[in-house]
matplotlib code that plots the C-alpha trace (Angstrom):
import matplotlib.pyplot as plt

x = [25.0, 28.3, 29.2, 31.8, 35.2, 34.4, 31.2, 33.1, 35.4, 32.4, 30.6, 33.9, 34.0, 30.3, 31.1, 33.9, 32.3, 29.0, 31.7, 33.0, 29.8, 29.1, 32.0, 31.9, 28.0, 29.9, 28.6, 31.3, 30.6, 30.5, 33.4, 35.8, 38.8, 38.9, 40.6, 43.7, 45.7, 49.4, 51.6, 54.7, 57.5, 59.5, 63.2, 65.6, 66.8, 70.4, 71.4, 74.0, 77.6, 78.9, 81.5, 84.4, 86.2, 89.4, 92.3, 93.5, 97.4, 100.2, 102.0, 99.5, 100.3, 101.2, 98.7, 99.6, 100.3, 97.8, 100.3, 102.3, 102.7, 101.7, 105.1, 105.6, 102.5, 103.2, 106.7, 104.7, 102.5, 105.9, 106.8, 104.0, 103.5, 107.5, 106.7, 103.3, 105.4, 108.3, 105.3, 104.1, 107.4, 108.8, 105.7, 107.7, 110.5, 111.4, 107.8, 108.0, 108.2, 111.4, 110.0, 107.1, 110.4, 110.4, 107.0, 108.4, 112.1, 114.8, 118.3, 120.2, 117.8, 115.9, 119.5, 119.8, 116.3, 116.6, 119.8, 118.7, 115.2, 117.9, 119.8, 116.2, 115.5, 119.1, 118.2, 114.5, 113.7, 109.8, 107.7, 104.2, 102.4, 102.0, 104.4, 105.8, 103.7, 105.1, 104.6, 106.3, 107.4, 109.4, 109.4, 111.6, 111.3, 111.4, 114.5, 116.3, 119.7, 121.7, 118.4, 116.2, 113.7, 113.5, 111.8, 113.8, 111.5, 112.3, 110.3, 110.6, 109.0, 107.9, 107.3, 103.4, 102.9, 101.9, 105.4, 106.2, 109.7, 110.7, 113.6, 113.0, 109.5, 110.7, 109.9, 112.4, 111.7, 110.6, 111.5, 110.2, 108.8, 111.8, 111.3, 114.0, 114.4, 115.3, 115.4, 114.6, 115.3, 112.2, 113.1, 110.7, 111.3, 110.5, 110.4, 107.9, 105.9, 105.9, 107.6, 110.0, 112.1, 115.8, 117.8, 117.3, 119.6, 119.3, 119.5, 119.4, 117.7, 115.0, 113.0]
y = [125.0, 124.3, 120.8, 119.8, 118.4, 115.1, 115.1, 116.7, 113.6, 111.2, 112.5, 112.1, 108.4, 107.4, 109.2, 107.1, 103.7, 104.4, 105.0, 101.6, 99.8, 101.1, 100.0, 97.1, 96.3, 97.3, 101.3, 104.3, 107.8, 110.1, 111.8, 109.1, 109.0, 105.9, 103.1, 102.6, 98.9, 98.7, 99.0, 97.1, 97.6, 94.8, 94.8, 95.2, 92.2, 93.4, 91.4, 88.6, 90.4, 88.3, 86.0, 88.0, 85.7, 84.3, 86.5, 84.3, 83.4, 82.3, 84.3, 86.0, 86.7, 90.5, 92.5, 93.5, 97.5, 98.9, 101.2, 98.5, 98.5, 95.5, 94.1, 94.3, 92.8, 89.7, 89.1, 88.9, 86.4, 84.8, 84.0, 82.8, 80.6, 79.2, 78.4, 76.6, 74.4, 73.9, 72.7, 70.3, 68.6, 68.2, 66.7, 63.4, 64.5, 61.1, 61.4, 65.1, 65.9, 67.6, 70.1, 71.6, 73.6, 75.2, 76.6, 78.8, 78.9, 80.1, 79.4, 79.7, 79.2, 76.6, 74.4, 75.1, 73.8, 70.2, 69.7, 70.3, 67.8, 65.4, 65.4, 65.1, 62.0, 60.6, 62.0, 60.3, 63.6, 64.5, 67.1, 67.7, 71.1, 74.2, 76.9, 79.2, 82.5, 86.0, 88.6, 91.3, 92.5, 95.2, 95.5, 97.1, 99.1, 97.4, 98.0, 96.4, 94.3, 92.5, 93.1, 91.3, 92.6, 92.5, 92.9, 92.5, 91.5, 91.3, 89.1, 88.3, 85.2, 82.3, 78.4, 77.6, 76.2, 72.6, 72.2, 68.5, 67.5, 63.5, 61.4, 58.5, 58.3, 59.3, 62.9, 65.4, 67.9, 71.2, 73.3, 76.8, 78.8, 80.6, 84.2, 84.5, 87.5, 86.1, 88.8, 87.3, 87.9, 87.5, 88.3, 88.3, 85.2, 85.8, 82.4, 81.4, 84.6, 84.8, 85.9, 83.3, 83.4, 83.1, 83.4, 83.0, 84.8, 84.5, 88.0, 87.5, 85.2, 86.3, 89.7]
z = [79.2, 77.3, 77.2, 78.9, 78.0, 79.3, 77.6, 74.0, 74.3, 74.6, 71.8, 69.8, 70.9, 70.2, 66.8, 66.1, 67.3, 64.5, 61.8, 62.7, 62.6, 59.5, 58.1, 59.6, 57.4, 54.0, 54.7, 54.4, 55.1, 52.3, 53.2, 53.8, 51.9, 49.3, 50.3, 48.0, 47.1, 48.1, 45.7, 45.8, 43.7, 42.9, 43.5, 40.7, 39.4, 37.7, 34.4, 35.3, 34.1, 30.8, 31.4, 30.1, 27.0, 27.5, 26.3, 23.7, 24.0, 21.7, 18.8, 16.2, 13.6, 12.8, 10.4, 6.7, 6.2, 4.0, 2.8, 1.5, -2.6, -4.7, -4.9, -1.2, -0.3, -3.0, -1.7, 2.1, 0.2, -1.1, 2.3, 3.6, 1.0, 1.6, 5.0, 3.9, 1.5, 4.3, 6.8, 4.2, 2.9, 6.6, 7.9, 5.9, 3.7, 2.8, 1.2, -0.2, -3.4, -4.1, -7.1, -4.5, -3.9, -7.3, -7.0, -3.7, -3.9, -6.7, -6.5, -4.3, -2.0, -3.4, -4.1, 0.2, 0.6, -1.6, 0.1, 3.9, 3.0, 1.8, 5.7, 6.9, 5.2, 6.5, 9.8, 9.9, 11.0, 10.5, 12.2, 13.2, 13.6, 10.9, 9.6, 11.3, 12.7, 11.6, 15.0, 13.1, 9.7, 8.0, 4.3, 1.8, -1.0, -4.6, -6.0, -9.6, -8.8, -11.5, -13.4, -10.9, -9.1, -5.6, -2.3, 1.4, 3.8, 7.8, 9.7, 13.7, 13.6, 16.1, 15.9, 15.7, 19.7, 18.3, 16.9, 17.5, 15.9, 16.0, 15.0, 13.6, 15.3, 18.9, 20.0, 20.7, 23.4, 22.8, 25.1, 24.9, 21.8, 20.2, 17.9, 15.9, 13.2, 9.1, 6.7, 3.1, -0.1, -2.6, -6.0, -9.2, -11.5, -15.0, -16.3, -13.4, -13.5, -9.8, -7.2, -5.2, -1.8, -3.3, -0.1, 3.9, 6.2, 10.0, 11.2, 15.6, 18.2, 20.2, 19.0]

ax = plt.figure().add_subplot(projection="3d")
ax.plot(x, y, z, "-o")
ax.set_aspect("equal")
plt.show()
């Protein structure tokens, strides 16, 4: 006789319950598929984004041209080096000596400067903070006047931020940071063998 379903589904149980035991007394089948570990896979931890830098602020000063000739660049240098002498001789003109002038100025610039450190003194006028910053700069051409040489150099310029000017000790306010435009003469003097700022001209406010 065939068995029945009831007794197919039996068999099936009594199957499945020795396959327990066996496993149950460290025994496996043959045939049983291995038993495999779980593998768990860690979460991505994403790099902390870097703190951006802080844009920095305040007037920078502009870049030299590369395509700027040798006498250009050395009547830039002439400037720069004016404002680094004006920094230093009205950080206490009564104290300044009056020839640093010579070594950055010709005349008639350098008459305009001695005069002008002279009101200061009278004035008790001092001031803290370093030469002015150049944001922009246009040079000309090197061309021969009255047998000079010289360069024409316009600069839109601004007051370094820690400018601090006093009178007679007590602060005056600063209100703002101007940009102003000069345009500057810097002609070649012979006797010096340098180059030297021989006049000033302010050109506009604001640039």
């Amino acid at each position: 006789m065939r068995p029945t379903a009831v007794g197919r589904v039996l068999s099936v149980g009594l199957l499945a319950a020795g396959l327990s035991a066996l496993a149950g007394c460290g025994g496996q089948p043959d045939h049983a598929p291995p038993t495999t570990a779980a593998v768990v896979t860690p979460k991505s931890t994403a790099a902390p984004s870097p703190t951006p830098s802080p844009t920095p602020t305040g007037p920078h000063r502009a870049p030299d041209d590369p395509t700027w000739t040798p006498e250009q660049l050395a009547a830039v240098r002439a400037v720069d080096a004016y404002y680094e002498v004006f920094a230093q001789v009205y950080a206490d003109p009564a104290a300044a000596n009056l020839g640093d002038w010579n070594t950055v100025t010709t005349d008639p610039q350098r008459a305009k400067e001695v005069q002008r450190t002279l009101d200061s003194m009278a004035l008790g006028y001092t001031q803290s903070g370093g030469p002015v910053i150049a944001v922009g700069r246009t040079v000309g051409a090197l061309r021969i006047l009255d047998g000079h040489s010289e360069v024409t150099l316009t600069q839109c310029q601004a007051d370094d931020p820690e400018l601090q000017p006093y009178e007679h000790g007590t602060p005056i306010p600063v209100v703002g940071l101007p940009r102003n435009v000069y345009e500057y003469t810097v002609q070649w003097v012979e006797a010096a063998q340098g180059w030297r700022v021989s006049d000033v001209v302010k050109v506009s406010d604001g640039c």
